[in-house]
Each structure stands twice: as C-alpha cells, then as structure tokens.
N, C-alpha and C positions, 0 to 999 in steps of 0.2 A: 499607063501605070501612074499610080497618085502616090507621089514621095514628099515624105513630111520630112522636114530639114531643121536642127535644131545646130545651136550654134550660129547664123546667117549674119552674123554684123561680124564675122570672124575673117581672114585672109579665102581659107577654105570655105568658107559658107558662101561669100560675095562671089565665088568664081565658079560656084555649082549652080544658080541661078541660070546663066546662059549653057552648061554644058548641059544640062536638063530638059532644053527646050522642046516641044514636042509632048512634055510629061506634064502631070498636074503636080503642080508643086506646090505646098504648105509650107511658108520659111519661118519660125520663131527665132527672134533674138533672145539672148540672155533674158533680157529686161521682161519679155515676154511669155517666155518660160524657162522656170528652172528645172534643170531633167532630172535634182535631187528631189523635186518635191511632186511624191506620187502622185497624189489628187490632181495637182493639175497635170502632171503626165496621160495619168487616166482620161483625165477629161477629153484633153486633145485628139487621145486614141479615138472616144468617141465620136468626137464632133465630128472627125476627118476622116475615119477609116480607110491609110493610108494601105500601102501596098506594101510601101517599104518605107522604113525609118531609116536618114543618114545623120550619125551624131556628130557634127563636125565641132559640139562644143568640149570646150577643157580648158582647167586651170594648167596656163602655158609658163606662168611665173617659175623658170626654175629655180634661181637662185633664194626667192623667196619663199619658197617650197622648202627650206634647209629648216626654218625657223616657224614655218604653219603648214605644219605636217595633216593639220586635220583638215584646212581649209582645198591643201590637195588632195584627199582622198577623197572628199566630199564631193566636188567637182570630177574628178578622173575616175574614181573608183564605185564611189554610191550614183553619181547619177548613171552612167553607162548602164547600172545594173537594176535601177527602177526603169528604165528606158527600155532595155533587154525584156523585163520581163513584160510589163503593157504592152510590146512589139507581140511576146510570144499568145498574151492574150488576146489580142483583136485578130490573131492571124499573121501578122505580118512577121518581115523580115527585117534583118538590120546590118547595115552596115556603121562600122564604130572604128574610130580614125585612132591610131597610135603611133608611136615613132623606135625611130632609133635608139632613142637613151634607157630601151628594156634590157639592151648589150652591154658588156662592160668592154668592148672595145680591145680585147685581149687575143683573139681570134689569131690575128696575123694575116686576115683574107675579107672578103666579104662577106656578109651573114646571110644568108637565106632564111626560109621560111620555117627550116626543121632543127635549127641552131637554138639550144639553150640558152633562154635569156638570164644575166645575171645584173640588173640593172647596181650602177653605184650611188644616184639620190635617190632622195625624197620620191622627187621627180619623177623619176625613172620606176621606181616599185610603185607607184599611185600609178602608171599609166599601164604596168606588168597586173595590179588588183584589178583593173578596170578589163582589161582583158579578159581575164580570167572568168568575171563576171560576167559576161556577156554569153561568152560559151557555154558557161556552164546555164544562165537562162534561157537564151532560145536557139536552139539545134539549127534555126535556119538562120545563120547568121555569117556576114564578112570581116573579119577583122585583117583592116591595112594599116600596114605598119609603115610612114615614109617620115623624110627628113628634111632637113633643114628649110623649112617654106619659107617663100615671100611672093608679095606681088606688091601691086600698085599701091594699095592703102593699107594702115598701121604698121605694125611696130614691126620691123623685119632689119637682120643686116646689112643687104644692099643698102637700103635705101638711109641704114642709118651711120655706115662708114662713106657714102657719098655728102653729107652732111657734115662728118668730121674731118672732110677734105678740103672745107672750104675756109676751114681752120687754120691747115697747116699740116704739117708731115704726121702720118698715122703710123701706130703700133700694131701688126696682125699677127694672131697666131699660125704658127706653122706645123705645129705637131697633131695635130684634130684633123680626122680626118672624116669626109661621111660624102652623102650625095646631095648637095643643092636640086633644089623643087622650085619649081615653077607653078606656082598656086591654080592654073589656069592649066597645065597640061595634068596638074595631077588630076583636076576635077571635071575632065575631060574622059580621065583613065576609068575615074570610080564611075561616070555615067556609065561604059562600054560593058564594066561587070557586072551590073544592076542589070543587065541584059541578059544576065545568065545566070545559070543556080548551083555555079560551081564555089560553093560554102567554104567556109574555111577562113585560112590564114596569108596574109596576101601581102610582099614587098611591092610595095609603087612609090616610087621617088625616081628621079632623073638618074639617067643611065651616065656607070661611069663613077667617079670617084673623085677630091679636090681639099685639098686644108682651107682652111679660112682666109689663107695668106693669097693664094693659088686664085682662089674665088672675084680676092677685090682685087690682084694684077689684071684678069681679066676683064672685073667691070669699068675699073679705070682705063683699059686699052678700047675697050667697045664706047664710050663715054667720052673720050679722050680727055680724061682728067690727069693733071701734070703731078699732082701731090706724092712726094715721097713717101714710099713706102718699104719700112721697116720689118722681118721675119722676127718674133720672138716668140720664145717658149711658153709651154701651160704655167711651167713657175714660174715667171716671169712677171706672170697675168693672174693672178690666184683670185679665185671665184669662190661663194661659200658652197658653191656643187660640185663633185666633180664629174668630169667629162666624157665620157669613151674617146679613145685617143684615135680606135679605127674602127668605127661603124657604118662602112660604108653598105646598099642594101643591094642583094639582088635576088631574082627571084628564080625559084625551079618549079612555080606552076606550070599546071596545062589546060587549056593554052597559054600558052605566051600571052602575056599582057605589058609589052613595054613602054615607058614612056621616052620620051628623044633625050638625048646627049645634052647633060645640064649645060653645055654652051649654048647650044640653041635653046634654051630655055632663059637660060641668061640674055640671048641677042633678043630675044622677044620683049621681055621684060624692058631692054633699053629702048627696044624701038616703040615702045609705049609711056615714056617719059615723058613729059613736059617739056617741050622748046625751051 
C-alpha cells in the first residue's frame, strides 16, 4: 500500500514512519507541503498516487488559537478539506487525526464515538471544522480522534514538566482529565486500521483515564525524580482556552481497536530517555 503522510516533522508523523514499515511511504513536512494550498496538494496526489493519505498535520497552538482564529482554521479546518478532497480525486483514502478538545468535557463519563461534540475554543471548533470537512469530502475516509500526545521529540508535557523539575517544586493540574498517548503506540494503532475499510469515526488514545497531576506523579515515580509536586485547580492555572475538564476517550467500534494502558505507554516512553 503507498501512504502519503503529511504533517511528518510532527510527534505523530515521526512515529508513523517505523509503524508503516513494510508500506511505501511518502512523508511531507510542513515546510514541504502545505495541505492548505491546493496546487500543491494536487500536485503531490499526482506525482505519488498514494493509496491512502495520513494527515498527521495541524495547528496544535491552543492557547494561541484564542487570538488567530483564522491562522487555526486554515491549518485544522481548510487544509484537512483541500487534502480530503485530492484524496477523494486520485481515488484514495484518508485518514485525518483529531483530538479530544471537539468535547466540552461535561459528559460525566468517557466519550465515545457517537457522543456529540461541543468543543469550548478556537481550538477545539477548527479541529470539530476540519472533521466535518473531511467527511463530508471523501466518503472513504478515517477520522481518529485521540489525546493528549507525546513522544521523544518536541513539544509535549512529559517531557516538558520533567524539565521544570529540574527547577524546583511544580504546580499541576488536577481537575482535567483525558487519556495520555503514546505517540508510537497510537501510530502503531492508525497502521492496523489502514489495514481495513472499516470508515468512519474512530477513538485511539491510551486506554484508561488520568488528570495532569496523576500523569506527572507517575512520570516522576517511573524517572525517579524527587521534585515536589503540587495539585492545583484549572483556576488556579487560567489559560486563554478553556479545557474539557473530563474528556477522557473510548471506543465502541468493531472491531476492537485498543491501544495499552497509558502507563505502559508512559513506561515506554521513560525507558526511551536518555541516560
């Protein structure tokens, strides 16, 4: 199968590389293609005449998403949907990555796949447009919805309250709740679906549930980092986005498509640090 992967200098891009293996694989960076800008969308469709398209790219900026409303839609919303439609023109299929923050976190339980979304930013409704977008362009399309990523390289929370540990005593939230991802078992998960043509709408994030606070207890106990650590509130902590307070994800497809228990995604993770 020949999967064109856009997004690739991303968390998600860098860890679909190896779960792909086996497949012919086309990866564009940003830099290399922007998935808002048709022509070259077009083009690539032609050069490559992929099987399936994976969009692992997006403007991930939430807080800055409050204040360039258009900069996320463009990113989240217009490209997924010039991407969707070249997918739908050369034949191919698409798979197009979105998250938790399409929920407003009111539920009281976990969200599945057939739960109305009500996102509360910017954020959140660019990443609920870009959805929208996709399905309504190509009929043969995946859209997964997971949460809270990290892996080894950029910007991610692990790696970036293990850095303010070395500081001194840390402040974490404790009322947010969602599913920690392991950027490598999720893009493990999206290879296994791209095996099958079961379309639709798809929860993949680490199984299971955890607050922010819950998350860095246990990377500092896997890590064995001594740094105190503090429980405080979303007001506490005031953000210009706000947050679903419980958007944790699970899924009622069939089949079953789970990924492991975000601690063992979290022990993965540590045991892939640097000495």
């Amino acid at each position: 199968m020949k999967v064109l992967v856009t997004g690739a200098g991303g968390q998600l891009g860098r860890a679909l590389g190896p779960a792909l293996r086996g497949h012919d694989v086309v990866a564009f960076e940003h830099a290399a293609l922007d998935i808002a800008d048709a022509d070259a969308v077009t083009a690539a469709m032609r050069a490559h005449r992929p099987d399936v398209v994976v969009n692992a790219a997006a403007y991930n900026a939430v807080d800055r998403a409050e204040s360039d409303r258009a900069a996320a839609l463009r990113g989240n919303a217009e490209g997924p949907r010039v991407l969707a439609r070249a997918s739908r023109e050369a034949g191919a299929a698409i798979l197009h990555v979105s998250t938790d923050y399409v929920f407003d976190g009111e539920k009281g339980a976990p969200y599945h796949e057939n739960d109305r979304p009500n996102p509360l930013s910017v954020y959140g409704q660019s990443k609920l447009a870009g959805e929208e977008a996709v399905r309504a362009a190509n009929p043969r399309h995946f859209v997964v919805r997971t949460a809270w990523v990290y892996a080894h390289g950029g910007k991610n929370f692990p790696l970036t309250i293990l850095d303010l540990a070395k500081k001194g005593p840390v402040r974490v939230v404790d009322d947010q709740r969602g599913s920690p991802t392991f950027a490598p078992h999720l893009a493990e998960a999206i290879a296994r679906l791209l095996e099958t043509e079961v379309f639709g709408t798809w929860h993949l994030a680490g199984s299971g549930e955890a607050s922010w606070y819950e998350l860095t207890t246990e990377l500092f106990r896997l890590c064995g980092v001594n740094a105190a650590v503090t429980p405080v509130t979303t007001a506490e902590f005031p953000r210009p986005a706000r947050r679903p307070r419980q958007a944790s994800l699970v899924s009622i497809r069939q089949p079953p498509l789970a990924l492991p228990p975000w601690r063992e995604g979290l022990a993965a993770f540590v045991r892939g640090l640097p000495v």
